[in-house]
C-alpha positions in Angstrom: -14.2 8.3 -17.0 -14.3 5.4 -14.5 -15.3 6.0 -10.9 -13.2 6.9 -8.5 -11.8 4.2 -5.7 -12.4 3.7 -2.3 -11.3 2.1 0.3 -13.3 -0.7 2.0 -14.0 1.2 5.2 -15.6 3.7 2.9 -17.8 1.9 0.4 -21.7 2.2 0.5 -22.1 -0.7 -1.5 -23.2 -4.1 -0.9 -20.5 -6.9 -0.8 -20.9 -10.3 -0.1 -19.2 -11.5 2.9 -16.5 -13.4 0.8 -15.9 -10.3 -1.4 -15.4 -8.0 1.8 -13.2 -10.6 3.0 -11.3 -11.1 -0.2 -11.1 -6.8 -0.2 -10.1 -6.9 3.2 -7.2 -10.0 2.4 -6.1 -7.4 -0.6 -6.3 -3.9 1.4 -3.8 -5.9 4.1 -1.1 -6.1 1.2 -1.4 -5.1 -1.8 1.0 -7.2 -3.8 1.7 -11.1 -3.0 4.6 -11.5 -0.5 7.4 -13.5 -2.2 8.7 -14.5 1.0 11.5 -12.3 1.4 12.5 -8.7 1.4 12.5 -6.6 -1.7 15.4 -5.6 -2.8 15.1 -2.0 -4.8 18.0 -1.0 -6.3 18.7 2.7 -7.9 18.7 2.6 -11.6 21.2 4.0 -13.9 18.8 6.9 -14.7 19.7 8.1 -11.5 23.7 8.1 -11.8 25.6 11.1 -10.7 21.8 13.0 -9.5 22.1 13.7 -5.9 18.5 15.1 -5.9 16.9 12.4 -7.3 19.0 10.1 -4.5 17.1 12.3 -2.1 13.7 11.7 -3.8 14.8 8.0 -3.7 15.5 7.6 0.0 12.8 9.7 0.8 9.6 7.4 -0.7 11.6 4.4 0.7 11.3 5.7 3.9 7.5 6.8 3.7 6.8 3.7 2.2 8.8 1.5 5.1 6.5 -1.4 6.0 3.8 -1.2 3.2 4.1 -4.2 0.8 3.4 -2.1 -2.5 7.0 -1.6 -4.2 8.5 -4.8 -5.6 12.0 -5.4 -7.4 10.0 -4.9 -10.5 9.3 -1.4 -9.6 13.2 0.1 -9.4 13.3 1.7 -12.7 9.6 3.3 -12.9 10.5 4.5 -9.2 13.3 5.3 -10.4 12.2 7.5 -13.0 9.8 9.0 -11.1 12.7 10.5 -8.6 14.4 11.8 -11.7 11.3 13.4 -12.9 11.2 15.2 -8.8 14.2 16.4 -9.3 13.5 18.0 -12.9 10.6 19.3 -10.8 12.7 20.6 -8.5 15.1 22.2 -10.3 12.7 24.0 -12.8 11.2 25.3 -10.0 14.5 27.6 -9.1 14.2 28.4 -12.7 11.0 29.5 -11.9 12.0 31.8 -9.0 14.7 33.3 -11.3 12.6 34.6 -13.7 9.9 36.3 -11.7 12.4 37.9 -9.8 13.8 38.8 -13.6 10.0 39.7 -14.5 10.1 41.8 -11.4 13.7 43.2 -12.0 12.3 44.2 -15.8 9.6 46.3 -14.6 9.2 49.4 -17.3 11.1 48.3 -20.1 8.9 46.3 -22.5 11.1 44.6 -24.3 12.6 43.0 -21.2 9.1 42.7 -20.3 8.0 40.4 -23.3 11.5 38.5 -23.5 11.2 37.4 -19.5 7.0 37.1 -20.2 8.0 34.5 -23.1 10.8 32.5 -20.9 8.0 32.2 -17.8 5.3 30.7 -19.8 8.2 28.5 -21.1 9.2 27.5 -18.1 5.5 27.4 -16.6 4.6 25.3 -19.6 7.4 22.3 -18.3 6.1 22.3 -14.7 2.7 21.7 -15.7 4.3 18.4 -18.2 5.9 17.8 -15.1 3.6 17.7 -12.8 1.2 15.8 -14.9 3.8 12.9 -15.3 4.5 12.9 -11.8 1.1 12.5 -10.8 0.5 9.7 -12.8 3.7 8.1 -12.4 2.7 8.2 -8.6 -0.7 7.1 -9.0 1.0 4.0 -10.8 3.2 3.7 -8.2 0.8 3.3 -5.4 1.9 6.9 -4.2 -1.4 8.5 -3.8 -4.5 6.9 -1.6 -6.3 6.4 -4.6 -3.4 4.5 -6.5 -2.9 2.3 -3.0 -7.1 1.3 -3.4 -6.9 0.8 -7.1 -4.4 -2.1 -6.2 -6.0 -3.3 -3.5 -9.7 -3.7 -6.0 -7.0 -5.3 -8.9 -5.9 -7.4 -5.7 -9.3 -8.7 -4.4 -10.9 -8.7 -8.5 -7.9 -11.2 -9.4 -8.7 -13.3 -6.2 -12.3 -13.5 -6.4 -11.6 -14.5 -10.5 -9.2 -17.2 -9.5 -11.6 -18.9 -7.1 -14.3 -18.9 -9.9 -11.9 -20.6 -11.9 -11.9 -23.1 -9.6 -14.9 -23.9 -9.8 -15.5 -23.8 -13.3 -14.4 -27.6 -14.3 -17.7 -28.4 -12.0 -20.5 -27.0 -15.1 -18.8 -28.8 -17.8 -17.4 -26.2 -19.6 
């Protein structure tokens, strides 16, 4: 399993001045500014689902002055909205069969049948939550999905200026 990211600020390890910089150049952004304003636009997977509208506006607002979401990224947010609302409304499943579980108290049949639907229902959170999480993470969501792109960031940099160089040893 790789090792987890960090951010500059807390790294222990020894960088060369130009790497630090070129970490620093990619922590301030995280993707190359095109030189105008993204333009995100809903996807069809989110026609007609008011929830996942909300999810929508929600991580555009959070997200309002960090460079991370591009055009490119409408349809994988976009999907990871819909999947917030699945989220959301399996967990008012949720809360209608414990209070079933609770309402079936002494007859075991009832018992079993509402037992079965629960770890059906727990079952699709956890799937849920699992693709969420690393929808988000892909996403630049989560603090360690922001300094993930930052090290691709400052990696593809630091190979590009090697590159330059690399017509000088007669390769």
């Amino acid at each position: 399993m790789p090792t987890p990211p960090k951010a500059l600020e807390n790294m222990s390890k020894n960088l060369t001045d130009e790497e630090r910089q070129l970490r620093e150049r990619a922590e301030d952004g995280v993707i190359p500014d095109r030189g105008r304003e993204s333009n995100m636009e809903r996807p069809a997977i989110m026609a007609k689902n008011t929830a996942a509208g909300r999810y929508w506006k929600k991580v555009l607002e959070r997200m309002q002055g960090l460079v991370i979401l591009d055009d490119l990224d409408s349809d994988a947010l976009g999907v990871y909205c819909v999947m917030m609302a699945r989220y959301e409304s399996q967990c008012k499943v949720l809360s209608q069969v414990t209070k079933q579980l609770k309402d079936a108290k002494g007859d075991p049949e009832k018992v079993a049948d509402v037992v079965s639907k629960l770890d059906t229902v727990s079952g699709k959170m956890q799937s849920l939550e699992r693709n969420i999480l690393q929808y988000a993470e892909k996403l630049g969501l989560t603090p360690s999905g922001r300094v993930r792109l930052a090290q691709k960031r400052a990696q593809a940099a630091a190979e590009a200026r090697t590159d330059q160089d690399s017509d000088l040893y007669g390769d």
